[in-house]
C-alpha positions as CSV (number, residue, x, y, z in Angstrom):
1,X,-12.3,-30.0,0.5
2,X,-12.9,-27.4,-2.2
3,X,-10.8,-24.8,-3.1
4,X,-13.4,-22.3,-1.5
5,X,-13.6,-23.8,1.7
6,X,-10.0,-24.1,2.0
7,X,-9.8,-20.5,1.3
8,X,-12.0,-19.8,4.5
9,X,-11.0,-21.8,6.9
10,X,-6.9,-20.6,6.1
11,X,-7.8,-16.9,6.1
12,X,-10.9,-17.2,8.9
13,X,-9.3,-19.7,11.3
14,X,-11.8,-20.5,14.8
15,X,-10.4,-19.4,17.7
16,X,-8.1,-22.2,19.1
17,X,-7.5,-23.9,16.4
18,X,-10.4,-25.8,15.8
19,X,-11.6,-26.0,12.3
20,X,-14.2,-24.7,10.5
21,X,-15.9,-27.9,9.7
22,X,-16.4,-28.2,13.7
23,X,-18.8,-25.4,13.6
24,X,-20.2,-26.8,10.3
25,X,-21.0,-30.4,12.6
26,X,-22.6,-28.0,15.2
27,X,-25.3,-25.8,13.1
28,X,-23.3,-23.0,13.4
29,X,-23.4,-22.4,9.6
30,X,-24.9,-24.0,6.8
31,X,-23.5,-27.2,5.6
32,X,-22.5,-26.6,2.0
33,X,-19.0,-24.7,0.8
34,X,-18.7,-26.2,-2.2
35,X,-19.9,-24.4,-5.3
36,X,-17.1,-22.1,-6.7
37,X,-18.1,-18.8,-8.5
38,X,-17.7,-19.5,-12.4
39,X,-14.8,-18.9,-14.0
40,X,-14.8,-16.5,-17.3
41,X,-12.9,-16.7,-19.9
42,X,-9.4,-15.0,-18.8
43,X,-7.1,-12.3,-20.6
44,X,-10.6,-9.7,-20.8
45,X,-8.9,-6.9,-18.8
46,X,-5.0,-6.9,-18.0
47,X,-4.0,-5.2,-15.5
48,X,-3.5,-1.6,-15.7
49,X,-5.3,-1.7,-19.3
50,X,-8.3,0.6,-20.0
51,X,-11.3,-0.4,-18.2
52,X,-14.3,-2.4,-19.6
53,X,-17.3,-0.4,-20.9
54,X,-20.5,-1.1,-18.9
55,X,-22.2,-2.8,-21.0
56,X,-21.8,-6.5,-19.8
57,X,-20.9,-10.0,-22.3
58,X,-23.4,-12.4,-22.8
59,X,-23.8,-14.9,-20.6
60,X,-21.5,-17.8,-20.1
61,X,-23.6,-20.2,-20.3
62,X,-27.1,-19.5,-22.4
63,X,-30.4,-20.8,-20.7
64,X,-28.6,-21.5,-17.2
65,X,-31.0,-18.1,-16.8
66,X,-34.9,-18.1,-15.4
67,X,-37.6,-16.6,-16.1
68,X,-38.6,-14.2,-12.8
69,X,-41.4,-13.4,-11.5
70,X,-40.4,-10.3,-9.5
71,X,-37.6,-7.8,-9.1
72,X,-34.3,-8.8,-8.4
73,X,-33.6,-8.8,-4.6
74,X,-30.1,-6.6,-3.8
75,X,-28.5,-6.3,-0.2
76,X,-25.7,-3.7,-0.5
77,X,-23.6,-4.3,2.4
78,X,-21.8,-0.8,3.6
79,X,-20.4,0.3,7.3
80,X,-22.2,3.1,8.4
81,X,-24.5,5.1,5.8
82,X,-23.0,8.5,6.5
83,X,-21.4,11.1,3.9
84,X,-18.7,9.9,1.6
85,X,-17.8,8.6,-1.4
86,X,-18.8,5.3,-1.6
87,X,-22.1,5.6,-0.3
88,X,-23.3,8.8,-2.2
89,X,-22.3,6.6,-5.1
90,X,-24.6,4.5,-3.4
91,X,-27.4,6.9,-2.4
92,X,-27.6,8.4,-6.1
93,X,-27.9,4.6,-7.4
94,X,-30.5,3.4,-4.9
95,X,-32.6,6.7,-6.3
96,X,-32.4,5.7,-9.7
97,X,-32.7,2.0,-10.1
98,X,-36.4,0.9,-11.5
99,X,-37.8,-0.6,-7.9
100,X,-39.9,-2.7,-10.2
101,X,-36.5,-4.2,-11.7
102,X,-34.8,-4.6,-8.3
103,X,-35.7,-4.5,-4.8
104,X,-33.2,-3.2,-2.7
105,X,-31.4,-3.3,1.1
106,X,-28.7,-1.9,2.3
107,X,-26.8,-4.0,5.4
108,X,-25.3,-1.7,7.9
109,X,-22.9,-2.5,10.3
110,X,-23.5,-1.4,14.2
111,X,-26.1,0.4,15.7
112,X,-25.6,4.1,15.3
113,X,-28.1,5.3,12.5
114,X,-26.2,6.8,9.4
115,X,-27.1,10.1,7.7
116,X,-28.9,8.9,4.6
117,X,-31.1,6.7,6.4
118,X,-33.5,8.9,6.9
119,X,-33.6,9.2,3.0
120,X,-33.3,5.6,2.4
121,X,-36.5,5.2,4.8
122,X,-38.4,7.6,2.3
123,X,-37.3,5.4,-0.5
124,X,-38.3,2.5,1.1
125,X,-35.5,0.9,1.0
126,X,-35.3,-1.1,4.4
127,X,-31.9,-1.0,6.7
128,X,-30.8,-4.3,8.2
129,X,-27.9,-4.3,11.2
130,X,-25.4,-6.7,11.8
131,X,-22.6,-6.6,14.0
132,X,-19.2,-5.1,12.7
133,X,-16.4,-7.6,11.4
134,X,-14.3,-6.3,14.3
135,X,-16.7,-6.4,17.0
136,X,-17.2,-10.5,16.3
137,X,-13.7,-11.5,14.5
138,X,-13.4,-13.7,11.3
139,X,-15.0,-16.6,12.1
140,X,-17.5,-15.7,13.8
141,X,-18.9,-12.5,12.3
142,X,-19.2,-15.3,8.4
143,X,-21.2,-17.9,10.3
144,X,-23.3,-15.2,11.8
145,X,-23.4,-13.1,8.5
146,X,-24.2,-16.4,6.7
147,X,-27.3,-17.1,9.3
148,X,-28.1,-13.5,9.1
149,X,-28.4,-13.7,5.5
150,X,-30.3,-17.1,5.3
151,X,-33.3,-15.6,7.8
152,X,-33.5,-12.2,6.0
153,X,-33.3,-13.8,2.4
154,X,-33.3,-14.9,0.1
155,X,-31.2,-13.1,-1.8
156,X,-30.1,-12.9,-5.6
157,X,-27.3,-10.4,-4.9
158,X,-25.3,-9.4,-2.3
159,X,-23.2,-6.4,-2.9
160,X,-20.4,-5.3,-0.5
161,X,-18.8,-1.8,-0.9
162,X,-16.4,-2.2,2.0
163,X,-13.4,-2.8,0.0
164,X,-11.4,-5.6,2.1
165,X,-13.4,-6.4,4.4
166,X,-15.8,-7.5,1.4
167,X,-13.6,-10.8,1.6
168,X,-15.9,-11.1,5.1
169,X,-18.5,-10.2,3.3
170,X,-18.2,-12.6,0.5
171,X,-17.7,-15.8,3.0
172,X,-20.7,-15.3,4.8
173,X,-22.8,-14.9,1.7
174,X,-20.9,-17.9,0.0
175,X,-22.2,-20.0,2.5
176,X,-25.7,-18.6,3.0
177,X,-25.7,-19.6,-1.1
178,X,-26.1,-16.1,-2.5
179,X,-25.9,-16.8,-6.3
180,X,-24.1,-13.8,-7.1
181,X,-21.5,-12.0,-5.4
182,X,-20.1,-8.3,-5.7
183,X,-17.0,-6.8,-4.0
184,X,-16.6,-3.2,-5.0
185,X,-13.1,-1.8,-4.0
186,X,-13.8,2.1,-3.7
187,X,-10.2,2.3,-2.3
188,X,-6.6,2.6,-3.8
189,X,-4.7,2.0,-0.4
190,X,-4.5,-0.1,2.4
191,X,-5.5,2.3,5.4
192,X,-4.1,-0.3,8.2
193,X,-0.7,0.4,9.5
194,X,1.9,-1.5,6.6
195,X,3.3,-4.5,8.4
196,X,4.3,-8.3,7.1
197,X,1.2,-9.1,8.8
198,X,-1.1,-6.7,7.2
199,X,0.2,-7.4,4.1
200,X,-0.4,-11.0,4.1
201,X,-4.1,-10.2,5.4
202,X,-4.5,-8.5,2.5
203,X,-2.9,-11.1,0.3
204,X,-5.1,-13.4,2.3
205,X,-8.5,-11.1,1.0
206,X,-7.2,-11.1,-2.6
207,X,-7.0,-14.9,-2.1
208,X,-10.8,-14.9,-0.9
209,X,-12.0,-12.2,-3.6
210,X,-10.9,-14.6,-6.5
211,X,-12.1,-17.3,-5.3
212,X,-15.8,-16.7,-3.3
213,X,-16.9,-13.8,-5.3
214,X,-18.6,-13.8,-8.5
215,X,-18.2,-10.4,-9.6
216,X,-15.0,-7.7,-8.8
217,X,-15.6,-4.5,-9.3
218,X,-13.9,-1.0,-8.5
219,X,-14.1,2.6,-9.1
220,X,-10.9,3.1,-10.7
221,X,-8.4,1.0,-12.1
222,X,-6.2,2.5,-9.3
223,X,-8.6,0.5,-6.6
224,X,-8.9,-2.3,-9.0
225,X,-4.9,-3.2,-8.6
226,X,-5.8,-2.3,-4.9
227,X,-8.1,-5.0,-4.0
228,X,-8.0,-7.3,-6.8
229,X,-4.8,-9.5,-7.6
230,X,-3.6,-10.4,-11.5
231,X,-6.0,-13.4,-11.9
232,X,-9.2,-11.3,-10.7
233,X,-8.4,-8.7,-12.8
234,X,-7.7,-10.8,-16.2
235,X,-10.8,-12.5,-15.5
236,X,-14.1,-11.4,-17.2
237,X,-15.6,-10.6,-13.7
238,X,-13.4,-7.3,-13.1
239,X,-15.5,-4.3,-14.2
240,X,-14.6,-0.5,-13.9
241,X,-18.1,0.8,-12.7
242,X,-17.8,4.6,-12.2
243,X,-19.2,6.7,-9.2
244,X,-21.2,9.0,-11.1
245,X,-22.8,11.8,-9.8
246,X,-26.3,13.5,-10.8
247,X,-25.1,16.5,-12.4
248,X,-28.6,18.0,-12.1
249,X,-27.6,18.7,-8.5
250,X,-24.5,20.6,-9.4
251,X,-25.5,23.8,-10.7
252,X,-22.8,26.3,-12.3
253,X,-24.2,29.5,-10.6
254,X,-23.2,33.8,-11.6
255,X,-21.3,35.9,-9.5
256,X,-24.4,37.4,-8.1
257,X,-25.5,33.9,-6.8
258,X,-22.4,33.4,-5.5
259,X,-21.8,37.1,-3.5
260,X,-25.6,35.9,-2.1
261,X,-24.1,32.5,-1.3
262,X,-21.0,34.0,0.3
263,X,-22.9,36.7,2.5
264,X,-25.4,33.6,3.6
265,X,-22.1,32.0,5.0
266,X,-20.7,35.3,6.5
267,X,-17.5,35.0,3.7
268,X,-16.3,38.0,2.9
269,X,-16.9,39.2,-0.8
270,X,-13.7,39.8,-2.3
271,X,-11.9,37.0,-0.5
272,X,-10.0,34.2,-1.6
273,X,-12.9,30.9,-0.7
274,X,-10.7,27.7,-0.7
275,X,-12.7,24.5,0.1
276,X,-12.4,20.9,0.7
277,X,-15.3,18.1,1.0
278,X,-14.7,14.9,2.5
279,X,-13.8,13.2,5.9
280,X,-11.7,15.1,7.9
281,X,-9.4,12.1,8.5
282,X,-5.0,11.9,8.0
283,X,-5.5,10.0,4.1
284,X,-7.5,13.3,3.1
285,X,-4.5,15.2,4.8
286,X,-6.4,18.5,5.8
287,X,-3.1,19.7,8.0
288,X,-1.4,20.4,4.5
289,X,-4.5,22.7,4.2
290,X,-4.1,24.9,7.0
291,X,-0.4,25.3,6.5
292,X,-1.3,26.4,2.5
293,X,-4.2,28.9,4.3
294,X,-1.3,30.0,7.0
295,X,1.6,31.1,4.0
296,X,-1.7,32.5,1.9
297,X,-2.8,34.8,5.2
298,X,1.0,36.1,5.7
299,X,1.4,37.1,2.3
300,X,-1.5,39.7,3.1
301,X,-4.4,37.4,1.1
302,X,-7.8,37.4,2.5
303,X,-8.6,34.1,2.6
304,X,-11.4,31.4,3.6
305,X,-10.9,27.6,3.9
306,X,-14.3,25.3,4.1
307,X,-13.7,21.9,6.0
308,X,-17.1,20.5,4.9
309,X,-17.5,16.9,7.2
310,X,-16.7,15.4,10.0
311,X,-13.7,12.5,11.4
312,X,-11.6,12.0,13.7
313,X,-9.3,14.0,12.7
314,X,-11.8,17.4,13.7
315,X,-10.4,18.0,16.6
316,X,-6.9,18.1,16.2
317,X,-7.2,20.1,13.2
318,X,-8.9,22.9,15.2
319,X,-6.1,22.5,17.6
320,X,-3.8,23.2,14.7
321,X,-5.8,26.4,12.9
322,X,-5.5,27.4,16.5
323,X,-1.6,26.8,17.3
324,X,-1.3,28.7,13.5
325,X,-3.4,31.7,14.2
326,X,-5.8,31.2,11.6
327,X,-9.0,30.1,13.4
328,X,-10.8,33.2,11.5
329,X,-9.7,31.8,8.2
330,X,-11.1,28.6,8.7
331,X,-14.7,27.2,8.5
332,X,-15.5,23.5,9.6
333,X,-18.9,23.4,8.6
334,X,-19.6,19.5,9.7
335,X,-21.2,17.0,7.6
336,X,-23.7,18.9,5.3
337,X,-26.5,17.4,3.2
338,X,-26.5,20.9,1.2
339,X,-22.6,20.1,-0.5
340,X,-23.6,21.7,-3.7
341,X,-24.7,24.8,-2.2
342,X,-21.3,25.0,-0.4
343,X,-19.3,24.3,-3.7
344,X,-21.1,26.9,-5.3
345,X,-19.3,29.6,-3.2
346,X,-15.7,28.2,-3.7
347,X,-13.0,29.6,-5.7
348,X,-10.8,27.0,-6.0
349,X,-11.5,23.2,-4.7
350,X,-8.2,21.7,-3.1
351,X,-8.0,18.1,-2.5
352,X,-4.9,17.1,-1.1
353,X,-5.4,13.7,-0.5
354,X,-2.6,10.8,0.6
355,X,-4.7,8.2,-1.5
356,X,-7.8,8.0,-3.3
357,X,-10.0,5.5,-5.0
358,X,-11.6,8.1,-7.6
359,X,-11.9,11.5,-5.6
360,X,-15.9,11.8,-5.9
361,X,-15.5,15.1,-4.2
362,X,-13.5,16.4,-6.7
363,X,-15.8,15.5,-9.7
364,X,-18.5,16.9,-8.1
365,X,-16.8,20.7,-7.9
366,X,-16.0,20.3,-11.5
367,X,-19.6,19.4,-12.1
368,X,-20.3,23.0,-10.5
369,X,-18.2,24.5,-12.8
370,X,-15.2,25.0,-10.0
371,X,-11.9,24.6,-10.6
372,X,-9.8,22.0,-8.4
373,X,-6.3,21.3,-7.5
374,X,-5.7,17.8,-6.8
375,X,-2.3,15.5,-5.3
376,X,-0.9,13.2,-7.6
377,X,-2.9,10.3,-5.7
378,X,-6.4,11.4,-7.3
379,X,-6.9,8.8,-10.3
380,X,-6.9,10.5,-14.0
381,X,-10.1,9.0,-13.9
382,X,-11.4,12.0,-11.8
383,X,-9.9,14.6,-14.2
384,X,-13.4,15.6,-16.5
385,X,-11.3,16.5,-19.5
386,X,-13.1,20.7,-19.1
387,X,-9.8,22.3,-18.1
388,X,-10.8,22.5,-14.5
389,X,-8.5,20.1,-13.0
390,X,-4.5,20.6,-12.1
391,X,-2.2,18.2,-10.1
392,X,0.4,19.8,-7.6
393,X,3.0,18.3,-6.2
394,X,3.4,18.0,-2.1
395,X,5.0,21.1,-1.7
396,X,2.7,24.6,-0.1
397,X,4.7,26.3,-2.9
398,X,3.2,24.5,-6.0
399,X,0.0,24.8,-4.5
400,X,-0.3,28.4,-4.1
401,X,1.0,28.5,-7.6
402,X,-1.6,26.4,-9.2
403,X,-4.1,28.4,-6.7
404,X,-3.0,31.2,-7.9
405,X,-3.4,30.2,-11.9
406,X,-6.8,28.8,-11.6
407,X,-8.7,31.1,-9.3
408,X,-11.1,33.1,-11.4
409,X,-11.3,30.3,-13.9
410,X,-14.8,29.4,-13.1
411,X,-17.1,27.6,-15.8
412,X,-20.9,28.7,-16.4
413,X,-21.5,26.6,-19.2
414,X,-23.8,24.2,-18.0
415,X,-24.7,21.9,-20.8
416,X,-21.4,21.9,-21.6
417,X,-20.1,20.8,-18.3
418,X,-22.7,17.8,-18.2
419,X,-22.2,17.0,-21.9
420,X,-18.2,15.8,-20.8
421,X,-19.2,14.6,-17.7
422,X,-21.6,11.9,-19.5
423,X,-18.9,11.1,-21.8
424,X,-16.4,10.0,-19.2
425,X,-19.4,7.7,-17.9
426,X,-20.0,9.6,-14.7
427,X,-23.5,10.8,-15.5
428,X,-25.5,8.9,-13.3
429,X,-28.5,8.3,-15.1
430,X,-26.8,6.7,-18.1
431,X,-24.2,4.8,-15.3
432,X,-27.3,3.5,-13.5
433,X,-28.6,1.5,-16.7
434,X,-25.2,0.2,-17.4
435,X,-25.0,-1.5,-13.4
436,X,-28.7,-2.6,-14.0
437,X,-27.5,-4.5,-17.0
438,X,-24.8,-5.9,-15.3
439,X,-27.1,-7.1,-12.0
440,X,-29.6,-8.3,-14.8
441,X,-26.6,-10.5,-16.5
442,X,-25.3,-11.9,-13.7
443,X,-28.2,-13.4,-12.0
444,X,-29.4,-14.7,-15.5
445,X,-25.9,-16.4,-15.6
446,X,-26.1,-17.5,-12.0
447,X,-29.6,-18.1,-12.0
448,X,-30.8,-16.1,-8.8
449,X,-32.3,-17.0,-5.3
């Protein structure tokens, strides 16, 4: 048995014990499980070193490459396409690549339609469904991934952005002989309750990372260590590939604008417009929030908080504006498709988040020229080096003091602002042709569908 296959069947075993070669014998998936991803030449990136630039090596081995005669056929593999980080990284590079270079799909899991279908339907960029990992289990949702894939396909790259579960992901596609195989970690923390058994799951997806997928790559170096163990990451297949953002849609705007902006919203004009974009779920930790907007509203400020999105946690945080008198002071706006518009009117943008991959939100506000105070668990990576970023620690007192130094500190200069952001690698034009390169790479080094 390879090493591969005895990956799978340790992590993904049948229900009742019965191997996965039984299903193999039946037709339940396809016959092969034998072709390990190649191995690169070790020691590239160590772990917790600076991250590789975006332009990729050579390839291993020279000529193993074809000639094509069309673009190369992508199926990014997501949960639901609604509004977060990971898929407006996603959204922004399904606009940009070349559709004469590369013909895109995204997989989504489930049947509820996301919010950027509609604009992936524009695009013409179809969406495939597949049932969710949890709604099948292990072995079964591979071998029906891996049929799923075989009848849609052929595929030269399959693309997961679902962090651990891209262990899942990479199985099925491993046996539905994808040539090339990404797992993006977009996370820094494990969001499932910490147990012995959780943590050997995870161990368990590390395992499977290394040894089914081709390609590793992460947003951070935070969500590289995450997702990735030593080997992956001192392996030339470990990539830092940033979620970069089209700055052309974050607009520094004047006062006036904003006073416009504000009235639009029904914000007063003089107050103090806090604001917070992401899912309203407990690792974005929007209770700390409303007790920061409770000590600013007794001290006599007038004040404004913006809850832009949606989560679970929506209605117990209502609950708790409620219980703290502050329902006024408070704004949950939903999940918006006009986010820049929303930043424009901020003072100060307040992420207080338990854990982070990069904290896309938070690069975004600086990209409008707003000034953010982030927790210690947003990566440096998300700091843009314009003087608009501070850290606070998790106490309501450092917070309003940080508030209080950075409010009025807004940035106009627009070129400016985009200048830095390129240089960190987040514009998304220039971070577009660098993941081109690197899908053009590795399918000439694994030599496509």
């Amino acid at each position: 048995m390879s090493a591969a296959a005895g990956a799978v069947r340790r992590a993904f075993p049948p229900p009742g014990g019965a191997p996965l070669a039984a299903a193999v014998r039946h037709g339940e998936v396809p016959p092969r499980l034998d072709r390990r991803p190649p191995v690169f030449e070790p020691a590239v990136v160590a772990r917790g070193s600076a991250d590789r630039p975006l332009a990729p090596d050579p390839p291993e081995r020279p000529g193993r490459g074809t000639a094509r005669d069309g673009p190369i056929r992508i199926l990014h593999a997501v949960g639901t396409m609604n509004r977060g980080g990971a898929e407006s990284m996603l959204m922004d590079l399904l606009r940009l690549l070349d559709p004469a270079r590369f013909s895109c799909a995204v997989l989504a899991h489930g049947a509820t339609a996301g919010e950027f279908e509609p604009e992936l339907e524009r695009l013409g960029i179809p969406v495939l469904r597949h049932p969710s990992l949890g709604s099948l289990g292990y072995p079964r949702y591979v071998a029906t991934l891996a049929r799923f894939l075989g009848a849609s396909g052929p595929f030269d790259v399959v693309h997961s952005h679902l962090d651990w579960q891209g262990a899942a992901i990479a199985a099925g596609a491993r046996l539905a002989r994808v040539p090339t195989i990404v797992v993006h970690s977009h996370a820094a923390s494990w969001s499932r309750p910490d147990s012995p058994s959780e943590r050997l799951h995870l161990a368990s997806c590390r395992l499977l990372v290394r040894v089914l997928a081709t390609d590793a790559w992460a947003c951070s170096r935070d969500a590289g260590v995450f997702l990735f163990d030593d080997r992956t990451i001192a392996s030339g297949r470990f990539r830092i590939v940033r979620n970069a953002i089209d700055t052309d849609r974050f607009f520094p705007v004047d006062s006036g604008d904003v006073a416009a902006r504000r009235a639009a919203l029904g914000l007063p004009r003089d107050a103090l417009v806090l604001g917070h974009v992401g899912s309203l779920s407990p690792v974005k930790n929007q209770g700390f929030l409303l007790d920061l907007v409770s000590r600013l509203a007794r001290r006599g400020e007038s004040v404004r908080l913006l809850l832009v999105g949606d989560g679970p946690d929506r209605s117990r945080l209502i609950a708790r504006a409620r219980e703290l008198g502050i329902e006024r002071e408070v704004v949950f706006t939903g999940s918006r498709s006009d986010v820049p518009d929303l930043l424009a009117v901020l003072d100060v943008f307040v992420f207080p988040s338990i854990s982070e991959g990069l904290g896309l939100a938070a690069v975004e506000a600086q990209a409008a020229g707003i000034p953010c105070v982030v927790s210690g668990a947003v990566p440096g990576e998300a700091d843009m080096g314009i003087g608009l970023l501070a850290r606070a620690a998790p106490d309501p007192d450092a917070w309003v003091d940080a508030i209080d130094r950075l409010r009025g500190s807004r940035r106009h200069d627009r070129s400016e602002i985009a200048k830095s952001i390129a240089r960190r690698g987040y514009d998304a034009r220039l971070a577009v042709a660098g993941v081109a390169s690197l899908y053009e790479a590795a399918v000439a080094r694994d030599g496509g569908a």
